[in-house]
C-alpha positions in Angstrom: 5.9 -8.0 -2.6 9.0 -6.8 -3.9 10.8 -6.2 -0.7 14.5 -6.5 -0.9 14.7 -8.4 2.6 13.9 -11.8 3.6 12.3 -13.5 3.3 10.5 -11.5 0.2 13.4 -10.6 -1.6 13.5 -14.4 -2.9 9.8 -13.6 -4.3 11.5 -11.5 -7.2 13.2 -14.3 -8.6 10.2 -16.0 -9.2 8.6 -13.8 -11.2 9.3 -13.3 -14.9 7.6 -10.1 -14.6 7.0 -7.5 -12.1 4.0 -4.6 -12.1 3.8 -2.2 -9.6 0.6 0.1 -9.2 1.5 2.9 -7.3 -1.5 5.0 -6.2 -1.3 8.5 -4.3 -0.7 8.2 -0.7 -3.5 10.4 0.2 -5.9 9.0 -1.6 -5.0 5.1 -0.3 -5.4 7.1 3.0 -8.8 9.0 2.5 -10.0 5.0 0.9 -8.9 3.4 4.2 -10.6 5.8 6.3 -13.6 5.2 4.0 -13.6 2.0 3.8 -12.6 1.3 8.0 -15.7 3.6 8.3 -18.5 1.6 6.6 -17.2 -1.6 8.6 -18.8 0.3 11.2 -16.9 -1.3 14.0 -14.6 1.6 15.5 -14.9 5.5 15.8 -13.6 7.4 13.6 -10.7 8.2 15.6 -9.6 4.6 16.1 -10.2 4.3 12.6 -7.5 7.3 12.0 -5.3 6.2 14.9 -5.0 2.5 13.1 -4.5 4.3 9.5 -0.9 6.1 10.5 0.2 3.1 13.1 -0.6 0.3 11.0 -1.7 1.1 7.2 0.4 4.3 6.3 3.7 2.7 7.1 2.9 -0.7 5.4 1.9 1.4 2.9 5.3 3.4 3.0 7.3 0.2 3.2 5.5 -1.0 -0.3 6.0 2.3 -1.9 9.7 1.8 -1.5 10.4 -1.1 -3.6 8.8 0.3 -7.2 12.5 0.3 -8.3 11.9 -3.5 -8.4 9.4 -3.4 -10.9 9.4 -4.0 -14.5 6.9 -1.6 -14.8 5.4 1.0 -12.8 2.2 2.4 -13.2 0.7 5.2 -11.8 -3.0 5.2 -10.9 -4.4 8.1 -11.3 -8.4 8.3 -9.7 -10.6 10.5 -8.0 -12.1 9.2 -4.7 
Protein backbone atom coordinates (compact mmCIF):
# COMPACT_ATOMS: atom_id res chain seq x y z
CA UNK A 1 0.00 0.00 0.00
CA UNK A 2 1.09 3.25 -0.73
CA UNK A 3 -0.62 5.21 1.94
CA UNK A 4 1.10 8.37 3.03
CA UNK A 5 0.46 7.60 6.82
CA UNK A 6 1.98 5.32 9.25
CA UNK A 7 2.71 3.16 9.45
CA UNK A 8 2.48 2.53 5.46
CA UNK A 9 4.02 5.49 4.36
CA UNK A 10 7.55 3.80 5.35
CA UNK A 11 6.42 0.88 2.74
CA UNK A 12 7.37 3.34 -0.18
CA UNK A 13 10.75 3.58 0.64
CA UNK A 14 11.20 0.06 0.22
CA UNK A 15 10.26 -0.30 -2.96
CA UNK A 16 12.37 0.50 -6.03
CA UNK A 17 9.35 0.51 -7.98
CA UNK A 18 5.76 1.20 -7.52
CA UNK A 19 2.55 -0.18 -9.87
CA UNK A 20 -0.64 0.82 -9.21
CA UNK A 21 -3.73 -0.97 -11.00
CA UNK A 22 -6.53 1.06 -10.72
CA UNK A 23 -9.77 -0.55 -11.82
CA UNK A 24 -13.31 1.24 -12.03
CA UNK A 25 -15.02 1.66 -8.83
CA UNK A 26 -18.19 0.15 -10.11
CA UNK A 27 -17.03 -2.63 -11.46
CA UNK A 28 -14.76 -3.58 -8.07
CA UNK A 29 -18.24 -2.99 -6.58
CA UNK A 30 -20.51 -5.14 -8.98
CA UNK A 31 -17.26 -8.08 -8.46
CA UNK A 32 -17.61 -7.83 -4.66
CA UNK A 33 -21.27 -8.21 -4.67
CA UNK A 34 -20.49 -11.18 -7.04
CA UNK A 35 -18.19 -12.63 -5.48
CA UNK A 36 -19.82 -12.09 -1.46
CA UNK A 37 -22.78 -13.73 -3.31
CA UNK A 38 -21.44 -17.18 -4.41
CA UNK A 39 -19.83 -17.52 -0.70
CA UNK A 40 -23.39 -18.05 -0.11
CA UNK A 41 -23.18 -17.08 3.48
CA UNK A 42 -25.22 -13.66 3.78
CA UNK A 43 -28.29 -12.16 1.90
CA UNK A 44 -27.84 -10.10 -0.52
CA UNK A 45 -28.58 -7.17 1.36
CA UNK A 46 -25.91 -7.88 4.02
CA UNK A 47 -23.83 -8.52 1.23
CA UNK A 48 -24.57 -4.78 -0.13
CA UNK A 49 -24.74 -3.29 3.44
CA UNK A 50 -20.90 -4.75 4.02
CA UNK A 51 -19.81 -3.50 0.38
CA UNK A 52 -20.40 0.50 1.13
CA UNK A 53 -19.38 0.08 5.10
CA UNK A 54 -16.51 -1.87 4.73
CA UNK A 55 -15.18 -2.52 0.99
CA UNK A 56 -16.08 0.78 -0.87
CA UNK A 57 -14.20 3.06 1.54
CA UNK A 58 -11.07 0.75 1.77
CA UNK A 59 -11.45 0.80 -1.69
CA UNK A 60 -11.61 4.79 -1.72
CA UNK A 61 -8.75 5.08 0.71
CA UNK A 62 -6.44 2.90 -1.88
CA UNK A 63 -7.66 4.87 -4.79
CA UNK A 64 -6.18 7.86 -3.19
CA UNK A 65 -2.63 7.20 -3.19
CA UNK A 66 -2.08 6.41 -7.22
CA UNK A 67 0.00 9.64 -7.12
CA UNK A 68 2.54 7.40 -5.34
CA UNK A 69 3.04 5.14 -8.07
CA UNK A 70 5.55 4.89 -10.64
CA UNK A 71 3.20 3.74 -12.85
CA UNK A 72 -0.45 3.67 -13.00
CA UNK A 73 -2.37 1.44 -14.99
CA UNK A 74 -5.76 1.45 -15.79
CA UNK A 75 -7.69 -1.82 -16.10
CA UNK A 76 -10.04 -1.76 -18.28
CA UNK A 77 -12.60 -5.21 -18.24
CA UNK A 78 -16.01 -6.12 -18.70
CA UNK A 79 -17.65 -7.96 -15.72
Amino acid sequence: MLLGDAPWSAVRDLLDYAVFIHVDRELVKARLLRRHGEEGLFTEERNRAHIERNDLPNFDLVDKTRDRADLVIELNVSQ
